[in-house]
C-alpha positions in Angstrom: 48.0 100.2 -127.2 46.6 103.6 -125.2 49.0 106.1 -124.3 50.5 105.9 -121.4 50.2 109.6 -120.4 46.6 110.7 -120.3 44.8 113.8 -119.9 45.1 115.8 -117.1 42.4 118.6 -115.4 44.4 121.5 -113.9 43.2 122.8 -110.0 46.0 125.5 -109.2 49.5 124.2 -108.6 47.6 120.2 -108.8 46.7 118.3 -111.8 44.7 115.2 -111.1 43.8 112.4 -113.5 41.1 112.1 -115.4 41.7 108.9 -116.7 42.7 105.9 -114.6 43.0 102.7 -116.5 45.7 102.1 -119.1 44.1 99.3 -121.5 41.3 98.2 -119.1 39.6 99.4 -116.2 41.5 98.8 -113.2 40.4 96.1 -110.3 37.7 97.5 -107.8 39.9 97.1 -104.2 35.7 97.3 -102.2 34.9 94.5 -104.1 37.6 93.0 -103.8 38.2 93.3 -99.7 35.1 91.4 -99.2 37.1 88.0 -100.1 39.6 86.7 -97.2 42.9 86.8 -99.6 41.5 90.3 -101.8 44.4 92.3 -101.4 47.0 89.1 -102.2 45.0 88.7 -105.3 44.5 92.6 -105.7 48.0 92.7 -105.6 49.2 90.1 -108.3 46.9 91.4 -110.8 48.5 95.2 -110.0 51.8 93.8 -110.5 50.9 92.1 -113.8 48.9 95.2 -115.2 52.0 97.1 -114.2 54.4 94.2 -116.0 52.8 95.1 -119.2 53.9 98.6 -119.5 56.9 98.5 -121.8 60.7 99.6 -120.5 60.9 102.5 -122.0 57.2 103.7 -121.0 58.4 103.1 -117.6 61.6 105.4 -118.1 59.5 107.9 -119.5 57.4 107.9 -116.7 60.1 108.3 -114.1 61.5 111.4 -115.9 58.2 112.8 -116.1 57.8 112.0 -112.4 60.6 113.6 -111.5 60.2 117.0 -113.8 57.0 116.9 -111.5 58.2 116.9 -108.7 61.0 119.6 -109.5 58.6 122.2 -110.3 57.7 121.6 -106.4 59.5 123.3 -103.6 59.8 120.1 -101.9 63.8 120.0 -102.8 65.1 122.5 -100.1 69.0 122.9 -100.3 70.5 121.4 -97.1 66.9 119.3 -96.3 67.3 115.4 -96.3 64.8 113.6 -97.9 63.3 109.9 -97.9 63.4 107.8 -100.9 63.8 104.3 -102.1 66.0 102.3 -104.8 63.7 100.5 -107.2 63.2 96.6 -107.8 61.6 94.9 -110.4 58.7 97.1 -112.4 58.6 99.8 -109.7 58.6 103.7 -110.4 62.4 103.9 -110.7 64.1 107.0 -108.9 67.2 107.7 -110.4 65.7 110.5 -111.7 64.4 111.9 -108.5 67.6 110.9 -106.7 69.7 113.1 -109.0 68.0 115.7 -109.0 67.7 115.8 -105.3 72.0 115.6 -105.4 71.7 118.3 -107.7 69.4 120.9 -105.0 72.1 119.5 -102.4 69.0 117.8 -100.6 70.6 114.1 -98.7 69.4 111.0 -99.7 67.9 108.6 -96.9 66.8 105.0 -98.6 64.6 102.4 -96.1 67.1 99.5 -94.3 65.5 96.8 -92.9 66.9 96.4 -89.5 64.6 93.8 -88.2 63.0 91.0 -90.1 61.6 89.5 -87.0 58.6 92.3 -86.3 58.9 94.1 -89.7 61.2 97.3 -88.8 63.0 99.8 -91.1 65.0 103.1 -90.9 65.9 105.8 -92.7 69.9 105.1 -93.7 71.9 107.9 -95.9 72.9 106.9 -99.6 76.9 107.1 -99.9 78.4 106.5 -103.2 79.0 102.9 -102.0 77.3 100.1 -104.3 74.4 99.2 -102.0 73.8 95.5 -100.0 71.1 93.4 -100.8 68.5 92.4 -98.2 67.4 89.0 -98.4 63.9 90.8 -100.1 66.4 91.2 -102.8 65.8 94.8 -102.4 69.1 97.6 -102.3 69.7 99.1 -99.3 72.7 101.9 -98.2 75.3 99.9 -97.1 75.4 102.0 -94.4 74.6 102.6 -90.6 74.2 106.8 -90.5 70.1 106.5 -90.0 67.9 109.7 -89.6 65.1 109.6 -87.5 62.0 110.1 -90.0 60.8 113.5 -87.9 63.7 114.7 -89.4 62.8 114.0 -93.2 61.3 116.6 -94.7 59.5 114.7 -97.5 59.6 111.1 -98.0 58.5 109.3 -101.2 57.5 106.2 -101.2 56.6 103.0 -103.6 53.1 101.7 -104.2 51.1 99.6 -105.9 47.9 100.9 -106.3 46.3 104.1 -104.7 43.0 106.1 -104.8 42.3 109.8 -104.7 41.8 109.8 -100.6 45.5 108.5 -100.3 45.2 105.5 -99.7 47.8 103.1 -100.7 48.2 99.5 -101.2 51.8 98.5 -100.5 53.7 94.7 -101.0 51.9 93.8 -97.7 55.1 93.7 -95.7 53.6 96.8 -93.6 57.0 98.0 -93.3 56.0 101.8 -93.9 52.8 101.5 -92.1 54.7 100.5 -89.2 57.3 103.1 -89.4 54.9 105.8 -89.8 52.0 104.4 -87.3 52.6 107.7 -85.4 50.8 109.8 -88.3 47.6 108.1 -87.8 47.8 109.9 -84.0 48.4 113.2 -85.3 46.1 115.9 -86.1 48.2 119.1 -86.6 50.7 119.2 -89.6 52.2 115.8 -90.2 56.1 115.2 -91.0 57.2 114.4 -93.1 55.4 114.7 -95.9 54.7 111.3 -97.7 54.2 111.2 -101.1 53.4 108.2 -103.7 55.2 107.5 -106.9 53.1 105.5 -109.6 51.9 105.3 -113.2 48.7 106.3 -113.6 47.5 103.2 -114.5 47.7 101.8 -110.7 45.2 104.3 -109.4 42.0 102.7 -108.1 38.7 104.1 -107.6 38.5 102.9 -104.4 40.3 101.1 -101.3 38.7 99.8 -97.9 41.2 101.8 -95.9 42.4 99.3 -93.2 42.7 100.7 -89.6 46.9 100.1 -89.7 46.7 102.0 -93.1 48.7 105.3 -93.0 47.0 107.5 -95.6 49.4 109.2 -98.2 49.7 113.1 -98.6 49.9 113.4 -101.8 51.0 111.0 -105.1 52.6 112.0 -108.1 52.1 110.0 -111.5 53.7 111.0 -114.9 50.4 112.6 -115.9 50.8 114.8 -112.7 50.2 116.1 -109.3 47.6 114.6 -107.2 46.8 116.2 -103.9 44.7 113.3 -101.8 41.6 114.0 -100.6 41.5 112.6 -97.3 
């Protein structure tokens, strides 16, 4: 089996890949978006490439992640943050969330607060064992939201990405929605969104879809990759 860390090339401050696929090349999302259901089937091959990487490479990789991202001064003392709790085979950020206790920064996990049209805010994590939405996915069992101007960096769950940022989520559109405002912006953008992955889920390419919002930057456990678009 190839390792899962892979070389990196330095640029400054930002490491970026320079190996993508993990025991095969990875699925080409162009090709793939000229089909009706790509991205469904884009998707379930993502999550199985990512179901192969064993438990404890996946620990690994979230401890790297997080070493990453504490060399960053993204972890202010008193500034809230955006994160998420982990389901299944996702990039799990206990490390991150610690450490982010740790620098004093408040946590602010996504809670769904309408199914209907797809809506989510920014509620703060207590010490209270979290409720589970009927995606099965933890959420603070709590109603003290933050509006998401008021995040200072937000990271966010994927499953695959390319080098211009952008990212292919469930499919839900949950963040795309919350964040539609970005893609009207053309001065600095808050908050700062940034991806959490394995390296393995990076793809040359994705047809960037007009409700995409792209991503700032994404971290990996090989590194720091600043997007390109």
């Amino acid at each position: 089996m190839a390792p899962l860390v892979a070389p990196v090339e330095s640029n400054g401050s930002y490491r970026h890949l320079r190996v993508a696929p993990l025991n095969s090349p990875p699925p080409s999302a162009s090709a793939a978006c000229e089909q009706p259901d790509a991205r469904t089937l884009l998707r379930r091959r993502l999550r199985e490439q990512r179901a192969q990487l064993p438990a404890a490479a996946r620990a690994a990789a979230a401890r790297a992640i997080a070493r990453h991202i504490a060399s960053m001064p993204w972890l202010q003392h008193g500034r809230p943050i955006g994160a998420y709790a982990a389901v299944g085979t996702e990039v799990d950020t206990a490390p991150l969330l610690a450490l982010a206790l740790r620098r004093g920064c408040p946590p602010y996990l996504p809670r769904i607060v309408d199914y209907r049209h797809r809506r989510m805010r920014f509620a703060r994590m207590h010490g209270a064992p979290p409720s589970i939405n009927r995606h099965g996915i933890p959420e603070p069992d709590s109603r003290s939201y933050l509006p998401v101007l008021a995040l200072a960096v937000v990271f966010v769950p994927l499953l695959g990405f390319d080098a211009r940022g952008t990212r292919l989520g469930s499919g839900a559109g949950y963040y795309d929605r919350l964040f539609a405002f970005r893609r009207r912006r053309i001065a600095w953008q808050r908050p700062l969104l940034i991806g959490l992955a394995y390296r393995c889920q990076q793809l040359p390419h994705i047809e960037r879809r007009a409700c995409d919002v792209p991503l700032d930057l994404v971290v990996t456990e090989a590194g720091i990759i600043r997007c390109e678009s």
